[in-house]
C-alpha atoms as an extended CHARMM CRD file, in Angstrom:
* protein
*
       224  EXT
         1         1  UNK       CA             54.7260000000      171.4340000000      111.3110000000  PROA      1               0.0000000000
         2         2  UNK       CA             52.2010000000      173.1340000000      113.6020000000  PROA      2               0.0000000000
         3         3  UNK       CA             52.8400000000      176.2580000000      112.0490000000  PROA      3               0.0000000000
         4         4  UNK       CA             52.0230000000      175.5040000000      108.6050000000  PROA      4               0.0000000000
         5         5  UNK       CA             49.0440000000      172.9180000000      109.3530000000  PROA      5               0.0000000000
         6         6  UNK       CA             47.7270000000      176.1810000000      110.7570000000  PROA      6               0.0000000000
         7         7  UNK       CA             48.0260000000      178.1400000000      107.3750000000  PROA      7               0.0000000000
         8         8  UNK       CA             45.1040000000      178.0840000000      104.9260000000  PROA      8               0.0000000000
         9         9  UNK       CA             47.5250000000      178.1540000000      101.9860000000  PROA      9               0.0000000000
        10        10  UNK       CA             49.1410000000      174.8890000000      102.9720000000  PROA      10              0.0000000000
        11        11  UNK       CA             47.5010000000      171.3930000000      102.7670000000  PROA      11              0.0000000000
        12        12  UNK       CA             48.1510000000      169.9030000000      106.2870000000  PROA      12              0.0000000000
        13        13  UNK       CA             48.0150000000      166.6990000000      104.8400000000  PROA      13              0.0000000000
        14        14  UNK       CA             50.8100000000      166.7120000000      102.6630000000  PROA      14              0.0000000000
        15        15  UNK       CA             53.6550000000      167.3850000000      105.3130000000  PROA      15              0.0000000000
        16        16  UNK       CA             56.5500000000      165.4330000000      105.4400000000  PROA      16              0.0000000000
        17        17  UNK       CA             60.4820000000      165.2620000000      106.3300000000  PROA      17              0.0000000000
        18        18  UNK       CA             63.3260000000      165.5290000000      104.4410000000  PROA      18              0.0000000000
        19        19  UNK       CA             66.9000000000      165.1240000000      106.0110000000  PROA      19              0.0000000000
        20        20  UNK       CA             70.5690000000      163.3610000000      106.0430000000  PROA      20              0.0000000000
        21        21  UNK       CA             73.0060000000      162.0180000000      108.7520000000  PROA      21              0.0000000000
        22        22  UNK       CA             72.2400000000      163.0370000000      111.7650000000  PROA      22              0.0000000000
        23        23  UNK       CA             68.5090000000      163.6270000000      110.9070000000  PROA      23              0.0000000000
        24        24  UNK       CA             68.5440000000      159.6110000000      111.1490000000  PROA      24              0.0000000000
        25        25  UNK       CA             67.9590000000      160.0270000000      114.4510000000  PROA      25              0.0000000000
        26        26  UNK       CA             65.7500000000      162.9510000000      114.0860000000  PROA      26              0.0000000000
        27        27  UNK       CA             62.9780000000      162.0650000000      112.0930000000  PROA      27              0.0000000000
        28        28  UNK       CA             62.4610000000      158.5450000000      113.6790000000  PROA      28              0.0000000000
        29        29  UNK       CA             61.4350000000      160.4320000000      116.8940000000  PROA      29              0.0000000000
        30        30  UNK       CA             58.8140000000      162.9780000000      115.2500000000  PROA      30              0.0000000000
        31        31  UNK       CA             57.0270000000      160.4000000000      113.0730000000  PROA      31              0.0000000000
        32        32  UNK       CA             56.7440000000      158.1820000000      116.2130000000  PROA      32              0.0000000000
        33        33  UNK       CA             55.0420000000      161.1770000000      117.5900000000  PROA      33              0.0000000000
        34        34  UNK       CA             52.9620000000      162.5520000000      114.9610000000  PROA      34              0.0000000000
        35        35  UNK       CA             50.5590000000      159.6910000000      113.1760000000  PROA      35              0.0000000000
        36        36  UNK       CA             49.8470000000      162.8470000000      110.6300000000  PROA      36              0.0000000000
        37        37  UNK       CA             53.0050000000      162.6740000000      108.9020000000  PROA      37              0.0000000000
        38        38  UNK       CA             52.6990000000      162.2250000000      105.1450000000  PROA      38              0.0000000000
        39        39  UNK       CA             56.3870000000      161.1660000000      104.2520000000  PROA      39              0.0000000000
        40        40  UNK       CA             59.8930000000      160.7690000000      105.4180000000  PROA      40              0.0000000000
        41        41  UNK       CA             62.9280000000      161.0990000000      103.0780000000  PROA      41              0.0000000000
        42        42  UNK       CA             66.0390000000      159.5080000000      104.8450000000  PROA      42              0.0000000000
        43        43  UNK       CA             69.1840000000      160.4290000000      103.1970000000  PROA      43              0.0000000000
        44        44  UNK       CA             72.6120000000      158.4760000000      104.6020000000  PROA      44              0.0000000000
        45        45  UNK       CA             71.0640000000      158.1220000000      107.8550000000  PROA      45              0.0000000000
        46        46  UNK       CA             73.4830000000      156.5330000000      110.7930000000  PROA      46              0.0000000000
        47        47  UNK       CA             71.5760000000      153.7530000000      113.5270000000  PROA      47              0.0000000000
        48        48  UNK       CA             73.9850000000      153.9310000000      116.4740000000  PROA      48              0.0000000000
        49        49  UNK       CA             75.9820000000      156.8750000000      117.2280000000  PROA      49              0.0000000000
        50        50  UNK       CA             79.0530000000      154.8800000000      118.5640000000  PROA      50              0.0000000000
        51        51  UNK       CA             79.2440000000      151.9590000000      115.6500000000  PROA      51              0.0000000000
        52        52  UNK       CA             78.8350000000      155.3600000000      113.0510000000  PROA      52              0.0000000000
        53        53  UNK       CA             81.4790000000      156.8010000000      115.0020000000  PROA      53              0.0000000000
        54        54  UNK       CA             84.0800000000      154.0070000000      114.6250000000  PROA      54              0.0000000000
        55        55  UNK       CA             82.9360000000      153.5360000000      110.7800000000  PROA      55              0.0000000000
        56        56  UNK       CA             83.7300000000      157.1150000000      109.8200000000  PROA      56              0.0000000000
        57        57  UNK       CA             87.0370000000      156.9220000000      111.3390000000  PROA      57              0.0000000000
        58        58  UNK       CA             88.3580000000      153.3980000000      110.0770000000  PROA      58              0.0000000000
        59        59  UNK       CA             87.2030000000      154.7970000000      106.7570000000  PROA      59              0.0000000000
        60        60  UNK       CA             88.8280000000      157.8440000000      106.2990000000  PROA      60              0.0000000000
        61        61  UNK       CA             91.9930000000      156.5120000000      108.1260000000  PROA      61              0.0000000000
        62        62  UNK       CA             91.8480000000      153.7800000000      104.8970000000  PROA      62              0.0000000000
        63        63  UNK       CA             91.0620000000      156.7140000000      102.5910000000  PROA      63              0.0000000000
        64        64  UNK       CA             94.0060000000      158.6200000000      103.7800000000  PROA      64              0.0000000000
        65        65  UNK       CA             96.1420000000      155.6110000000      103.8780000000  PROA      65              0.0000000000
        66        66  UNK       CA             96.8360000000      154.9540000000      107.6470000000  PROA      66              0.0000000000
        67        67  UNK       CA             99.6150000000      153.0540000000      108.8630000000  PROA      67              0.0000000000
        68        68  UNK       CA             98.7590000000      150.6880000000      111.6090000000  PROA      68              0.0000000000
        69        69  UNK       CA            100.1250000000      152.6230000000      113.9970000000  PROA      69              0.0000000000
        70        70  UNK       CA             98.1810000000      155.6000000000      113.0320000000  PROA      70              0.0000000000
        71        71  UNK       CA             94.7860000000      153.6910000000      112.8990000000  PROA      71              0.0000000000
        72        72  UNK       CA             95.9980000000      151.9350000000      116.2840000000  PROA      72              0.0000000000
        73        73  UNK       CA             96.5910000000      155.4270000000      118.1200000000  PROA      73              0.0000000000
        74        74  UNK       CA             93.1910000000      156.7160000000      116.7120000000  PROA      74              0.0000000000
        75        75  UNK       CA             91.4400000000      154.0130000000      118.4750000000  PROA      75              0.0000000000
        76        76  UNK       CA             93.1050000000      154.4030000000      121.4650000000  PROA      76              0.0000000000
        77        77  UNK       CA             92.0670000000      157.5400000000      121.3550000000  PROA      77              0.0000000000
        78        78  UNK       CA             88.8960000000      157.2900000000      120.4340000000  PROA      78              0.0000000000
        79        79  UNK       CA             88.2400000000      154.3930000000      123.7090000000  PROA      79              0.0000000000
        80        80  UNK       CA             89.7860000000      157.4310000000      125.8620000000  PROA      80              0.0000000000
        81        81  UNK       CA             86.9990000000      159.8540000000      124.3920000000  PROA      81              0.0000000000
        82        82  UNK       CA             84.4140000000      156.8740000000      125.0040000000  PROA      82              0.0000000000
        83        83  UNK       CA             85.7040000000      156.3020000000      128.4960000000  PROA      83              0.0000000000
        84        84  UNK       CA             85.4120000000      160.3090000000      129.5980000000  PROA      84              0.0000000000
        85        85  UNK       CA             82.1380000000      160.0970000000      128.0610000000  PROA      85              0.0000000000
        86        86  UNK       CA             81.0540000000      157.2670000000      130.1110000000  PROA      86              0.0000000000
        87        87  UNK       CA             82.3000000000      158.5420000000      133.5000000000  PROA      87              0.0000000000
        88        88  UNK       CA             80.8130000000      162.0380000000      132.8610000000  PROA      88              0.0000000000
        89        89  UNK       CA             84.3010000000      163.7700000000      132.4250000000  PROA      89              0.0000000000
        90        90  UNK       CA             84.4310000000      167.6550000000      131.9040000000  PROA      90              0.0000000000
        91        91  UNK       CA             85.5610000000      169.0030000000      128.3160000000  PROA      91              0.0000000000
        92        92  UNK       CA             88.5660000000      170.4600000000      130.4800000000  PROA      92              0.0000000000
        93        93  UNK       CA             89.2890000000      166.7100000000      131.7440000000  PROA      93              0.0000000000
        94        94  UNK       CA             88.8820000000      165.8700000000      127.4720000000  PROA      94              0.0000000000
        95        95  UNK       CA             91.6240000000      167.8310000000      126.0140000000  PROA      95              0.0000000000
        96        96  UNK       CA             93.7760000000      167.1280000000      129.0250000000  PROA      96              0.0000000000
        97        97  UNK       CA             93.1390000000      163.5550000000      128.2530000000  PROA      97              0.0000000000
        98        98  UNK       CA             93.4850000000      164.4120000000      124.4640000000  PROA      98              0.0000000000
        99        99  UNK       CA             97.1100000000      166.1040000000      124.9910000000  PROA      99              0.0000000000
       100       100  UNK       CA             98.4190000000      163.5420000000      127.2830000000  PROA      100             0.0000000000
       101       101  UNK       CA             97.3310000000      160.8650000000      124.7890000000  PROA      101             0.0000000000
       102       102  UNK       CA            100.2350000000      159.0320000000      122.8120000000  PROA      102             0.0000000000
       103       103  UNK       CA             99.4890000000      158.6290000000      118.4370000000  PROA      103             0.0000000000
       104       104  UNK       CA             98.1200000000      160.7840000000      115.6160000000  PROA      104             0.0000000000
       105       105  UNK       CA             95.4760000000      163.5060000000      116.1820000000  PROA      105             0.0000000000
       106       106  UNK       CA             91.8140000000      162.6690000000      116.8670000000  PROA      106             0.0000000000
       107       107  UNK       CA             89.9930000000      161.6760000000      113.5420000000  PROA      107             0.0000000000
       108       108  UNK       CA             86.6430000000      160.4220000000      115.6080000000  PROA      108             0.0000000000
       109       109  UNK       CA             83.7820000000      161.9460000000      114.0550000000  PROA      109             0.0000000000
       110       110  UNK       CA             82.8470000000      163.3850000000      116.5810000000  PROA      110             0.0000000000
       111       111  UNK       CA             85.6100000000      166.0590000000      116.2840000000  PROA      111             0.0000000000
       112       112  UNK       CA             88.9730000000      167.0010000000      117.3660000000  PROA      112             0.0000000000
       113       113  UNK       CA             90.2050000000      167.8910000000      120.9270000000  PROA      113             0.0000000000
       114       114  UNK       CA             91.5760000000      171.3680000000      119.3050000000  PROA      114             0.0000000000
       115       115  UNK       CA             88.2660000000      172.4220000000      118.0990000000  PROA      115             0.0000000000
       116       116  UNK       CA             86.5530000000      171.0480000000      120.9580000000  PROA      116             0.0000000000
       117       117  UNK       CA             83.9600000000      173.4630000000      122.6670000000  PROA      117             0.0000000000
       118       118  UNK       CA             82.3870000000      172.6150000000      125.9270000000  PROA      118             0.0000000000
       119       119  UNK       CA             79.1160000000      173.2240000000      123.7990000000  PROA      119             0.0000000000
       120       120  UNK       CA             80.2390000000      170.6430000000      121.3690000000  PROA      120             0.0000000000
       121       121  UNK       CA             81.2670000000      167.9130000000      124.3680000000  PROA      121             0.0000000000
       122       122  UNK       CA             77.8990000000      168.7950000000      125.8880000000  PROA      122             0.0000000000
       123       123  UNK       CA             76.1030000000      167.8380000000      122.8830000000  PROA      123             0.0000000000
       124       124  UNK       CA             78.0940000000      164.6930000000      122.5030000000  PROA      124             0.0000000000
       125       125  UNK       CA             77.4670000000      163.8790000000      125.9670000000  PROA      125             0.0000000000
       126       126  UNK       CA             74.1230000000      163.9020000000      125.7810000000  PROA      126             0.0000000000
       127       127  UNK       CA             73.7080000000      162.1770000000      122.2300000000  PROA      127             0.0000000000
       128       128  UNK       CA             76.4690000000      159.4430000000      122.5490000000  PROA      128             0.0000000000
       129       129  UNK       CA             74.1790000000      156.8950000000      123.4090000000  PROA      129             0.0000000000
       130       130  UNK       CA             71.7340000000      157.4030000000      120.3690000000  PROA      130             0.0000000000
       131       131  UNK       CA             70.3940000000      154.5310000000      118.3370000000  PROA      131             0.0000000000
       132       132  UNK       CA             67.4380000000      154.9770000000      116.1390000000  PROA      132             0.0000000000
       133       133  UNK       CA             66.0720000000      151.5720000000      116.1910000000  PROA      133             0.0000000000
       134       134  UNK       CA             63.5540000000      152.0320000000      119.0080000000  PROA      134             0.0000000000
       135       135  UNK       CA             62.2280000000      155.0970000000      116.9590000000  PROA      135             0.0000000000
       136       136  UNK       CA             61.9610000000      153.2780000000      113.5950000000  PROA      136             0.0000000000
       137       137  UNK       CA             59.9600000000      150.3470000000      115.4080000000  PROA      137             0.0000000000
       138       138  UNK       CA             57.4330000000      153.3000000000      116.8560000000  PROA      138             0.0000000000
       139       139  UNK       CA             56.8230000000      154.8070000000      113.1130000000  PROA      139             0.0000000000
       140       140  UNK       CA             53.4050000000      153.9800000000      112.9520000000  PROA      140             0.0000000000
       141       141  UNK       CA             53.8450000000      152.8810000000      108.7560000000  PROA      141             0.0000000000
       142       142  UNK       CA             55.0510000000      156.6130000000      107.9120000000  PROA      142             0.0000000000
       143       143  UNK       CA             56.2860000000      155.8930000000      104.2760000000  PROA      143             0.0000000000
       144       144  UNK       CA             59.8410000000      156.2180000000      104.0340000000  PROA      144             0.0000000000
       145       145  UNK       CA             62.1290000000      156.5540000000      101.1060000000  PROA      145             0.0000000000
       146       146  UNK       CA             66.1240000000      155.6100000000      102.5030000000  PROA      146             0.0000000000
       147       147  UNK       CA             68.3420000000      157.1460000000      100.0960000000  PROA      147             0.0000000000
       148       148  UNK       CA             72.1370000000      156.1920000000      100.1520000000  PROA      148             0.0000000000
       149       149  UNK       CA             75.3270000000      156.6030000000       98.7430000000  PROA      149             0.0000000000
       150       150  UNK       CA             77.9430000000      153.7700000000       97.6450000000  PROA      150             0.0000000000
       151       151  UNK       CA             80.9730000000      155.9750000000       98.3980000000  PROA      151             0.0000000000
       152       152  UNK       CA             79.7620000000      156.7680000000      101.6080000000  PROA      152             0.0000000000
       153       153  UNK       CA             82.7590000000      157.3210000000      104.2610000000  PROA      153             0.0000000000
       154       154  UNK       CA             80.2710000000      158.7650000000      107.1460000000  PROA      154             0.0000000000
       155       155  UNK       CA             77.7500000000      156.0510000000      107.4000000000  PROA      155             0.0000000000
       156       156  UNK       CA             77.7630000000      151.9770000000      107.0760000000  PROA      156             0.0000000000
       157       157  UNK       CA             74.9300000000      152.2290000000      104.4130000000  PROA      157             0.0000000000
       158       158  UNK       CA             74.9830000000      148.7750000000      104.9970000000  PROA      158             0.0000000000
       159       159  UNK       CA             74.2330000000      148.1180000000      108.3920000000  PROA      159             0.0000000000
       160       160  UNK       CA             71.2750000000      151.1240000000      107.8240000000  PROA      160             0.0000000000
       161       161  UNK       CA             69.9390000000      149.4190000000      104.7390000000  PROA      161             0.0000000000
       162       162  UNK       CA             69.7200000000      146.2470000000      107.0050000000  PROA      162             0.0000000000
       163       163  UNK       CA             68.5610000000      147.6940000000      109.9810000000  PROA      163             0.0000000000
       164       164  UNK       CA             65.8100000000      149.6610000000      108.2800000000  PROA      164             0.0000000000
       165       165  UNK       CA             64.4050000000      146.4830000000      106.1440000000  PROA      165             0.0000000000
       166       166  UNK       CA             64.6140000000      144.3140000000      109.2390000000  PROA      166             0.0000000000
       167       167  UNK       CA             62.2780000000      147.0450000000      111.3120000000  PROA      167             0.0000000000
       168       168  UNK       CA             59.9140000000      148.6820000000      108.5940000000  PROA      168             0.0000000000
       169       169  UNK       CA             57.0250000000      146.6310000000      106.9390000000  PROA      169             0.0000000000
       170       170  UNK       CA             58.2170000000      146.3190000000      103.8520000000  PROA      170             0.0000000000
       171       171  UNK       CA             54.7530000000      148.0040000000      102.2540000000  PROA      171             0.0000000000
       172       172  UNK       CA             56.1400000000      151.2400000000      103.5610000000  PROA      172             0.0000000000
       173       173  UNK       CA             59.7840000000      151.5260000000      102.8570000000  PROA      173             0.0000000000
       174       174  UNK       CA             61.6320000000      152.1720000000       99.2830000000  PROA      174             0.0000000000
       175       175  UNK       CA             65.2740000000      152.4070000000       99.2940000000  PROA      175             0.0000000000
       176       176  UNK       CA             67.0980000000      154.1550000000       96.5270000000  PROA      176             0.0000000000
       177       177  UNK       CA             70.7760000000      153.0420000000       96.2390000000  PROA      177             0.0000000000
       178       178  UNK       CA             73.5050000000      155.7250000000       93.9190000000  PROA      178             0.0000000000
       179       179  UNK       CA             76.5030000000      153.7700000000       93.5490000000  PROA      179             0.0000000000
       180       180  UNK       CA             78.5690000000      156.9240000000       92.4490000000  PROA      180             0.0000000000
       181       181  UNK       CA             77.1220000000      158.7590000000       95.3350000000  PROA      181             0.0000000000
       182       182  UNK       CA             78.7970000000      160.0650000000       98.3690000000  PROA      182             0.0000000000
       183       183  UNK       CA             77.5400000000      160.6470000000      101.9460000000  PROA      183             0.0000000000
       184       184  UNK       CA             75.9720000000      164.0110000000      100.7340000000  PROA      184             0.0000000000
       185       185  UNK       CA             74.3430000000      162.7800000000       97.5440000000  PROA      185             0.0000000000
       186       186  UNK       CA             76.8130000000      164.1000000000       95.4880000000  PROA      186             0.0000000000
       187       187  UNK       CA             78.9860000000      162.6970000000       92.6280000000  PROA      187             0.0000000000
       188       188  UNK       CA             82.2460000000      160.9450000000       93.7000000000  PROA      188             0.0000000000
       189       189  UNK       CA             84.3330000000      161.9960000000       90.4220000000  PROA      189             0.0000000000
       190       190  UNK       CA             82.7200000000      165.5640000000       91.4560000000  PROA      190             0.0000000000
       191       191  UNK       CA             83.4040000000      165.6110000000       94.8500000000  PROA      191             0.0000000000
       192       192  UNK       CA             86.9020000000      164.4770000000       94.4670000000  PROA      192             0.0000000000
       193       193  UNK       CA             87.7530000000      167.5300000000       92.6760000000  PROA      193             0.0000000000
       194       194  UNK       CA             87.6450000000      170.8260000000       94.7540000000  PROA      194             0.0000000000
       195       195  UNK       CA             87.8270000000      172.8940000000       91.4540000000  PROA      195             0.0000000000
       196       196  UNK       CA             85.0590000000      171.0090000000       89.3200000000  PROA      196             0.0000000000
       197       197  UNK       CA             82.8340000000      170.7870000000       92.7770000000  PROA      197             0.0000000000
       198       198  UNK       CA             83.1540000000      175.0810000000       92.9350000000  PROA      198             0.0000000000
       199       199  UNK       CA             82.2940000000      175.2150000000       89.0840000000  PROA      199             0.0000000000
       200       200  UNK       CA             79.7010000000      172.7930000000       89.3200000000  PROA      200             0.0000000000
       201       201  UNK       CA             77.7790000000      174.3310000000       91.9950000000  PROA      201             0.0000000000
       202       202  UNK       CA             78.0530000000      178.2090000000       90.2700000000  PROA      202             0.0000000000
       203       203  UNK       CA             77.2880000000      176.8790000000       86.9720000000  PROA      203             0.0000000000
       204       204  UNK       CA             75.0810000000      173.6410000000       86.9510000000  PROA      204             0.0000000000
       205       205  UNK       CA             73.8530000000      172.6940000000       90.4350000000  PROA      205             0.0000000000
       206       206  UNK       CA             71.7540000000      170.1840000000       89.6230000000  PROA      206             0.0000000000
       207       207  UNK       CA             74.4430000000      168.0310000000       87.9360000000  PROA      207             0.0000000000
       208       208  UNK       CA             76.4120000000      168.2080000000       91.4680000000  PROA      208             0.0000000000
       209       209  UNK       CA             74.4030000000      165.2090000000       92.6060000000  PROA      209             0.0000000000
       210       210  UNK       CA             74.3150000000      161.2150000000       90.9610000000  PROA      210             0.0000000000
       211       211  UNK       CA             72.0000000000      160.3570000000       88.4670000000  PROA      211             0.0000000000
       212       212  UNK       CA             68.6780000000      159.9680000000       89.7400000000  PROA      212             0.0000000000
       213       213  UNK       CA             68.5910000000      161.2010000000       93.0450000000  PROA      213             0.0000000000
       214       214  UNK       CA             66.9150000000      164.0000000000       92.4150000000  PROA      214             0.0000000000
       215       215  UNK       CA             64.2350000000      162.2360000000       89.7590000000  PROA      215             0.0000000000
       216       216  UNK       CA             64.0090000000      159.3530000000       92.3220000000  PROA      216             0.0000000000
       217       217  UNK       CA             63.0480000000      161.6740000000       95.0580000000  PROA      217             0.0000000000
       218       218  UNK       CA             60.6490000000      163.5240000000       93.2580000000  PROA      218             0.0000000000
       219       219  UNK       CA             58.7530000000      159.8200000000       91.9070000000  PROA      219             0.0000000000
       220       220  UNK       CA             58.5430000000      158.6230000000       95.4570000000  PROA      220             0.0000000000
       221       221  UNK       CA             56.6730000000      162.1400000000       96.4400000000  PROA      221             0.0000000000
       222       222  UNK       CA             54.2360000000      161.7370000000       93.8320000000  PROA      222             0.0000000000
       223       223  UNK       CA             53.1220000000      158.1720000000       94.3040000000  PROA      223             0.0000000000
       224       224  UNK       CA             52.0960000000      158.8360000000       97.9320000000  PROA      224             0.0000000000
């Protein structure tokens, strides 16, 4: 944002964010820190890193049809992860953990012990903890447009609807609900479908995504 305040051919004024997921608890922290942001476009964001965690996996364990013992031994495993994280364990320590553990593979969000890197455990290490709350309350006003989608399997849009109404003065936040929507915006039916998703994105990209999201977007910009 420096950068382009600095160029002549871009009104400094006019600068805002756009981002999804994990930019939830992105943006928060820049337009606490910079009172010259114009806009912030939240799309699907998560609150608390732990609660989003434990979502995503109880959903797609019910999309894929768990048994209970499935969805129990993913929870067990998931408290393990939890546990290492909390006593400062050593991705080494992690997959040991992960290998010894009884149940179905890991389906936390987070990622699985086979494709765990110890860049990937350092960066959950450190981000584990997050909750955007404090950072929402510290906005200054920024105008924010939440944007979410009803087949969402990522993120309760639920408890981030409620969360963001409860903290933002209601003169400053619009939120945009697609029921048909999924965590990235795009049509359900569409997304559901590997073959119409690849012929849909070659040949009409725009009709990838739910009715209005794009149109919605655009309105909110040009009211500011």
């Amino acid at each position: 944002m420096a950068w382009a305040r600095a160029r002549p051919d871009i009104d400094g004024r006019r600068i805002g964010l756009w981002g999804a997921s994990q930019a939830g608890w992105v943006m928060p922290k820049v337009a606490a820190r910079d009172a010259g942001l114009r806009f912030v476009i939240a799309v699907a964001p998560a609150i608390d890193w732990q609660r989003q965690g434990r979502y995503n996996l109880l959903a797609e364990l019910r999309r894929d049809g768990a048994s209970d013992e499935e969805r129990a031994a993913a929870l067990h495993r998931r408290e393990t992860t939890l546990r290492l994280l909390r006593s400062g364990a050593s991705v080494e320590e992690y997959r040991d953990a992960m290998r010894n553990a009884e149940g179905s593979r890991n389906r936390e969000a987070s990622g699985s012990d086979e494709g765990m890197t110890a860049d990937r455990w350092q960066f959950i290490a450190k981000n584990y903890t997050s909750d955007a709350s404090a950072d929402l309350r510290a906005m200054r006003g920024t105008p924010v447009l939440l944007v979410l989608g009803g087949h969402d399997t990522n993120v309760d849009i639920a408890e981030t609807e409620r969360t963001y109404r409860a903290i933002l003065p209601p003169g400053t936040l619009e939120v945009r609900k697609f029921p048909d929507a999924t965590h990235s915006l795009v049509r359900h039916d569409i997304e559901r479908s590997e073959t119409a998703l690849t012929l849909t994105a070659l040949f009409a990209p725009r009709a990838l995504f739910a009715d209005g999201v794009l149109t919605g977007q655009r309105r909110f910009l040009e009211r500011l």
